[in-house]
C-alpha positions as a Python dict, from the first residue, in 0.01 Angstrom:
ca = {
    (1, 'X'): (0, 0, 0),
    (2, 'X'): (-101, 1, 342),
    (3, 'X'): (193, -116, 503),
    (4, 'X'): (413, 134, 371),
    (5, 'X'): (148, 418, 451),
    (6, 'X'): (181, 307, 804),
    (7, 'X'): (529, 313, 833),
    (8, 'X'): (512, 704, 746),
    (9, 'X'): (310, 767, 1062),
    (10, 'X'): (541, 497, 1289),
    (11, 'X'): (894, 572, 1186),
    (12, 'X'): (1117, 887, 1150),
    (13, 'X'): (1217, 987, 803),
    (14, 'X'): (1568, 948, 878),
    (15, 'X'): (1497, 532, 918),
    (16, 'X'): (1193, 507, 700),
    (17, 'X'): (1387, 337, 411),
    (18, 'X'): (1548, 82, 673),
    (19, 'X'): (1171, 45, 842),
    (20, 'X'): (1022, -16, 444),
    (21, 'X'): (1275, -245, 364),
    (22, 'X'): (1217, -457, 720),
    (23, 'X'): (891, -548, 508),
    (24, 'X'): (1060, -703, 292),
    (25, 'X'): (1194, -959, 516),
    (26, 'X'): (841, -1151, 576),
    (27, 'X'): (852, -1124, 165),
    (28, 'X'): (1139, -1299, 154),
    (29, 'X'): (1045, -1574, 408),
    (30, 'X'): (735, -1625, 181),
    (31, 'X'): (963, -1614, -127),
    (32, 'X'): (1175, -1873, 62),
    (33, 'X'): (918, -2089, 212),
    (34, 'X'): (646, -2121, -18),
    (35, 'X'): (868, -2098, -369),
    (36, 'X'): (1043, -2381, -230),
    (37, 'X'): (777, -2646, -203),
    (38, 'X'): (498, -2476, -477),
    (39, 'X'): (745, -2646, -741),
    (40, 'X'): (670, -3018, -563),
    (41, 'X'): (338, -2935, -546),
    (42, 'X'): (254, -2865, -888),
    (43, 'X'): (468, -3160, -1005),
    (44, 'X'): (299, -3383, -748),
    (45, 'X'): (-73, -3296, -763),
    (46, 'X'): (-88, -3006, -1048),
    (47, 'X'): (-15, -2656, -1117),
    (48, 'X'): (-387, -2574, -994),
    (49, 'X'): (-323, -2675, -621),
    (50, 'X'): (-37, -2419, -603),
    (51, 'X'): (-284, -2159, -629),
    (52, 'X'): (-456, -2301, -300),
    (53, 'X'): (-182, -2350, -169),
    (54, 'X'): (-80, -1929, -226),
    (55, 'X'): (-393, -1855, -39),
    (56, 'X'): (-324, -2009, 289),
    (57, 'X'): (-123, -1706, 437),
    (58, 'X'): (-379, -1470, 335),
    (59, 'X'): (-670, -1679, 500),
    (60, 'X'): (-372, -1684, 840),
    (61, 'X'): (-295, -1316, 856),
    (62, 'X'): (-540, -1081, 664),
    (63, 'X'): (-789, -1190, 984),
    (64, 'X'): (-481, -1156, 1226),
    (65, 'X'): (-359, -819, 1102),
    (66, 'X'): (-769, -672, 1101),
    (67, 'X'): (-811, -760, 1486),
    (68, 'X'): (-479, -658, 1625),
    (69, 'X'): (-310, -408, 1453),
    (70, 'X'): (-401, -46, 1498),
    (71, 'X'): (-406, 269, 1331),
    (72, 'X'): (-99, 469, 1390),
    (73, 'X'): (-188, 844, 1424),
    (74, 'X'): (-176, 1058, 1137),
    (75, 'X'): (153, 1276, 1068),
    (76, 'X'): (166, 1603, 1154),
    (77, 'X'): (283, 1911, 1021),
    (78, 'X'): (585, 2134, 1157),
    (79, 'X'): (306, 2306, 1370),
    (80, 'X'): (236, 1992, 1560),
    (81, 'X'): (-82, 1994, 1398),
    (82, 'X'): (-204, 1625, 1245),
    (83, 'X'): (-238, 1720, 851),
    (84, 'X'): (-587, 1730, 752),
    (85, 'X'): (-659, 1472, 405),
    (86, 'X'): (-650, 1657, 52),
    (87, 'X'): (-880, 1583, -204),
    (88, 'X'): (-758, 1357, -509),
    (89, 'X'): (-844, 1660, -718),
    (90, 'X'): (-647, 1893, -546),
    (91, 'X'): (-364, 1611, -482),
    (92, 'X'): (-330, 1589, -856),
    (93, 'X'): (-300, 1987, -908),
    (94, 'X'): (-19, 1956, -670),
    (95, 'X'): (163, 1639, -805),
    (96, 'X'): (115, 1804, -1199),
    (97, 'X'): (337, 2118, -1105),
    (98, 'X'): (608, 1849, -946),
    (99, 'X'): (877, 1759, -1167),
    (100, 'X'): (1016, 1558, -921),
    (101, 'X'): (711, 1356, -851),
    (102, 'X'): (609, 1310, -1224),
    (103, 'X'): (971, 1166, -1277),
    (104, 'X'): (972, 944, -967),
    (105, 'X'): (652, 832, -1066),
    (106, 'X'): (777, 717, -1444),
    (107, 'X'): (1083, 594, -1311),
    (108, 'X'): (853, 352, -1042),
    (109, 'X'): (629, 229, -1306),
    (110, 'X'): (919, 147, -1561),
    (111, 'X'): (1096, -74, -1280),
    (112, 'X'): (779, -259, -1259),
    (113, 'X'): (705, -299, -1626),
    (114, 'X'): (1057, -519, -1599),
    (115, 'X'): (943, -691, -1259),
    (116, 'X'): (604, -767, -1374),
    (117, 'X'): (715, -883, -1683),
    (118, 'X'): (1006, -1111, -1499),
    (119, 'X'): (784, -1254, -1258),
    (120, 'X'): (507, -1354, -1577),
    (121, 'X'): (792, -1465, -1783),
    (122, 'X'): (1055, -1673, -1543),
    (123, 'X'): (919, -1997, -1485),
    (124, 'X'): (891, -2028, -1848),
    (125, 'X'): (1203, -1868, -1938),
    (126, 'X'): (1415, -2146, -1708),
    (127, 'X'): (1169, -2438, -1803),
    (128, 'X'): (1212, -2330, -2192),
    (129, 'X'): (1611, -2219, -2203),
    (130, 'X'): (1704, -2361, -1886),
    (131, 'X'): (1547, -2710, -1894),
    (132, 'X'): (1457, -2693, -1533),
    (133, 'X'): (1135, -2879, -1398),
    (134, 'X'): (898, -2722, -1173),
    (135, 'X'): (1046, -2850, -853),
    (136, 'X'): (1388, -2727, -949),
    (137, 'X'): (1250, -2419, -1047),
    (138, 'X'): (1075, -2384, -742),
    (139, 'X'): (1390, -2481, -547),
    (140, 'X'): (1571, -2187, -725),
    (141, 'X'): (1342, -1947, -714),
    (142, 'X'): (1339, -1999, -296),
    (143, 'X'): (1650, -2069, -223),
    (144, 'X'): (1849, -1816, -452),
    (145, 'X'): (1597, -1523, -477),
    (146, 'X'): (1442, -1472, -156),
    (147, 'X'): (1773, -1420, 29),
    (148, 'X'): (1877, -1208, -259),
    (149, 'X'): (1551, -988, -214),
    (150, 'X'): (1611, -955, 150),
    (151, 'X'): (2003, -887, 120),
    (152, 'X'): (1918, -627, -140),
    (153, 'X'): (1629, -403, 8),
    (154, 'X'): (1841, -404, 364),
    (155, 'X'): (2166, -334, 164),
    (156, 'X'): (1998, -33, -50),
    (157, 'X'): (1811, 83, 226),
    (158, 'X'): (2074, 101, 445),
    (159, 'X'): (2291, 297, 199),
    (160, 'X'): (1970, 501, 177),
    (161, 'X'): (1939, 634, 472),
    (162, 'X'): (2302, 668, 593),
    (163, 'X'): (2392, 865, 248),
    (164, 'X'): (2082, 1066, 287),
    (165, 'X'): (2148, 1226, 608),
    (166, 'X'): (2473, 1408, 408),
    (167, 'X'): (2280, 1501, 94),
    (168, 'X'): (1910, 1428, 3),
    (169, 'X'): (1918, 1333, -303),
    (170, 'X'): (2069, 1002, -239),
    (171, 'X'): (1695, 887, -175),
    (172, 'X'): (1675, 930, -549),
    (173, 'X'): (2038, 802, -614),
    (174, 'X'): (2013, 506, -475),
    (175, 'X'): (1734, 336, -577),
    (176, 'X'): (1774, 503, -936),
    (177, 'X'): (2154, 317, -936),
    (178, 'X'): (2017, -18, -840),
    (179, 'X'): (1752, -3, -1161),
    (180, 'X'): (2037, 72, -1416),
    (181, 'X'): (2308, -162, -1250),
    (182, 'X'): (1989, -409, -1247),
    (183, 'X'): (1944, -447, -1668),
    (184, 'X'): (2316, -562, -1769),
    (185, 'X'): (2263, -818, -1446),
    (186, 'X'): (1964, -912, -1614),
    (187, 'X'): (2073, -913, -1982),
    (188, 'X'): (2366, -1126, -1834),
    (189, 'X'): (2109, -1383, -1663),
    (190, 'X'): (1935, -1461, -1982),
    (191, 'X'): (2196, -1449, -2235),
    (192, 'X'): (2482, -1630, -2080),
    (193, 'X'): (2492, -2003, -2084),
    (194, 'X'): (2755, -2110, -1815),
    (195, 'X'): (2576, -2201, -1467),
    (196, 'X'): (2877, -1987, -1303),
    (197, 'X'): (2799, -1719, -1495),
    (198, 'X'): (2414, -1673, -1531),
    (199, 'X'): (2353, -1797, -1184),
    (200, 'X'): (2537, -1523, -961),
    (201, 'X'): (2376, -1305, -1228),
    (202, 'X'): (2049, -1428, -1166),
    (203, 'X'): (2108, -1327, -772),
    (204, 'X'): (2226, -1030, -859),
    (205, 'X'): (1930, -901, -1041),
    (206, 'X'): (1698, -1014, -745),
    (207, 'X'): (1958, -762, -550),
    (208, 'X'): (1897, -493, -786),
    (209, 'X'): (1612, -442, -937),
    (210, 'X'): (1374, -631, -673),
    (211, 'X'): (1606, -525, -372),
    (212, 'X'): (1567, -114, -505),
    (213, 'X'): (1167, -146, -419),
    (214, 'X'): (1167, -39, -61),
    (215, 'X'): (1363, 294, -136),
    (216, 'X'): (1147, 318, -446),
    (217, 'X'): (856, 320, -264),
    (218, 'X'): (1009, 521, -27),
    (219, 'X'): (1096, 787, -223),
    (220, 'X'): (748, 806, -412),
    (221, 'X'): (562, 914, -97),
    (222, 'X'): (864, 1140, -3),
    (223, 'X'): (770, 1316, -344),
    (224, 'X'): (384, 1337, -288),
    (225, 'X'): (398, 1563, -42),
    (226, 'X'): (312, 1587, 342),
    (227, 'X'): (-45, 1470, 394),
    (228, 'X'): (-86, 1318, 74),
    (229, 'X'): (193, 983, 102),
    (230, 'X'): (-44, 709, 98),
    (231, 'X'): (-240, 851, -141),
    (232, 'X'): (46, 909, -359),
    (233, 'X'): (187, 609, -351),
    (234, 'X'): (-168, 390, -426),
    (235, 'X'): (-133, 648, -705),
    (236, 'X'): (198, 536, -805),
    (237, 'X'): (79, 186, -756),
    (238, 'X'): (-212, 196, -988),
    (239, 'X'): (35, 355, -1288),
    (240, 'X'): (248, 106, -1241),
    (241, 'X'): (30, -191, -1193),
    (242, 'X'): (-155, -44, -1503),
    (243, 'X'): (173, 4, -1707),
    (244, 'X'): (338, -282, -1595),
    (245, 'X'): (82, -547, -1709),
    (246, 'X'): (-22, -362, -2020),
    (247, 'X'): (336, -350, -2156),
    (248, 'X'): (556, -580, -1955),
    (249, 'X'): (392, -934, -2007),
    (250, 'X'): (236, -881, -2282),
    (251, 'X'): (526, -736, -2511),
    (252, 'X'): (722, -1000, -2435),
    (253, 'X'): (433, -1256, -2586),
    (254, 'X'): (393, -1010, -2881),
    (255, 'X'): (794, -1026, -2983),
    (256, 'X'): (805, -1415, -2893),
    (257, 'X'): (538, -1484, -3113),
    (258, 'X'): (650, -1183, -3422),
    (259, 'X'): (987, -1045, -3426),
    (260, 'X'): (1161, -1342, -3260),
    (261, 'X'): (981, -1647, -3371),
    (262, 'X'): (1220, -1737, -3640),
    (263, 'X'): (1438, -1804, -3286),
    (264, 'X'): (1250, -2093, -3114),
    (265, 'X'): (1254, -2123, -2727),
    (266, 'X'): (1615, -1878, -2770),
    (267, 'X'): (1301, -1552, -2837),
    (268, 'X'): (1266, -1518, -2456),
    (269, 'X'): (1651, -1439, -2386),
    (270, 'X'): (1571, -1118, -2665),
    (271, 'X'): (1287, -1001, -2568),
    (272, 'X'): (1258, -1034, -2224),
    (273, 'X'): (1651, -862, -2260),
    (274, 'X'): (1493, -583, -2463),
    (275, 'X'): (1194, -538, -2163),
    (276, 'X'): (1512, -539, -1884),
    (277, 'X'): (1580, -171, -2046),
    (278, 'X'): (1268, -15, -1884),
    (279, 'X'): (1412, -63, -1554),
    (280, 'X'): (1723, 97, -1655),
    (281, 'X'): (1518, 408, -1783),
    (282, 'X'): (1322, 420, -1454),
    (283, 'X'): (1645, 449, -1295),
    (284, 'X'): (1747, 745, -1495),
    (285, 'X'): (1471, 902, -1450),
    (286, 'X'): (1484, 863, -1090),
    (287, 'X'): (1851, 983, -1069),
    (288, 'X'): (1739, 1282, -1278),
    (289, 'X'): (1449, 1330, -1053),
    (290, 'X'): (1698, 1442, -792),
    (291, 'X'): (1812, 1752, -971),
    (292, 'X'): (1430, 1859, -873),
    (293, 'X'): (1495, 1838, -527),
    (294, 'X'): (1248, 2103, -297),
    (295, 'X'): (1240, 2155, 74),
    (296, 'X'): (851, 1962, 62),
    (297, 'X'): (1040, 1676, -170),
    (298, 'X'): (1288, 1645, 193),
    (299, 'X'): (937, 1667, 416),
    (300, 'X'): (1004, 1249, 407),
}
């Protein structure tokens, strides 16, 4: 939440989606790097020394990034003036009487109830249907979706912020376009069965629905209002963290284990197909967000 709070105060609006999706690009050297080699490591010495293995670049850069980067200064208003911090209380009066932000902020949390529920669900979705081992899974998960993370969020920033500067509510477009274009990717990565078909498919969800993040996230501080973007967005955040885990995950283990069990290991193509959906209706709801579009929802 942090980083994107800070690129607020370093970057004009007109290049903020471009500047949030630059983020993304350590992400996907992580996703490269690390995804790459956890899958020999668990196969090697166990799927417990992964987990040490995850913590290494925190222990690197949490320390680095405490000690030398600073605090940007605060944005300012049209006066000049840096904007003084609102109360929660008074943040949520505002955000309450915002269509725009209410809808942006359902659309954000369905996109993650699919992505959390993806990133719980994948490694046993291609061990199960795919009959991949952890080092192959690793290997794909590295090599395929990490450059498809980083090619999306540049790609739908990009078209962001060049659309934007002709009509604003291509911040919502966007982003909203990417989430519905995401879940027939996604139904076609689980249900198809060819390796030329599921596998471009499997890219092009990374693309979509992982790439549309950084103009997501974008466009949720946009909507919260000058003075209140970081605060809005660890808002957002929390809904969506909340929603995410309570109904992405565990839905998925609830249909496996009712609805589809008469299916075998073939349950996790339906239901994780059925949980793809939610990102599609975030998208909608971000694209219908846009027809709510105020002179403080442009302030970003």
């Amino acid at each position: 939440m942090l980083r994107p709070a800070m690129v607020n105060d370093l970057v004009p609006p007109r290049n903020r989606r471009m500047a949030l999706a630059g983020l993304r690009v350590f992400s996907a050297i992580i996703v490269l790097g690390m995804m790459t080699s956890l899958g020999h490591i668990s196969d090697t010495y166990g799927w417990r020394a992964s987990f040490y293995v995850l913590a290494l670049p925190a222990v690197i850069f949490v320390p680095l990034m405490i000690f030398t980067v600073r605090d940007p200064e605060r944005e300012k208003g049209a006066d000049g003036k840096v904007i003084l911090p609102v109360s929660l209380r008074d943040a949520w009066a505002q955000w309450r009487r915002s269509p725009a932000f209410l809808l942006v902020l359902g659309g954000f949390a369905l996109s993650g109830v699919t992505l959390q529920a993806n990133s719980a669900w994948a490694a046993a979705f291609l061990a199960r249907v795919r009959e991949l081992s952890p080092t192959e899974i690793g290997l794909l998960s590295g090599i395929s979706r990490g450059p498809a993370l980083l090619v999306g969020a540049l790609l739908g920033a990009w078209l962001t912020d060049q659309f934007a500067r002709r009509d604003h509510r291509w911040r919502f477009w966007v982003p909203g376009a990417m989430l519905i274009l995401g879940a027939p990717a996604e139904l076609t990565y689980l249900m198809a069965d060819d390796y030329w078909v599921w596998m471009p498919a499997y890219l092009l969800t990374g693309m979509l629905i992982m790439g549309s993040q950084a103009s997501a996230i974008a466009i949720c501080m946009d909507v919260s209002g000058a003075g209140l973007r970081a605060t809005g967005l660890a808002f957002a955040l929390l809904v969506t963290n909340l929603l995410a885990d309570l109904i992405g995950p565990t839905s998925i283990g609830i249909m496996n284990d009712t609805i589809f069990a008469s299916h075998g290991t073939n349950a996790l193509r339906y239901s994780m197909g059925i949980v793809a959906f939610a990102a599609a209706l975030g998208g909608i709801l971000m694209v219908i967000a846009s027809r709510f579009e105020t002179e403080r929802t442009r302030s970003g």
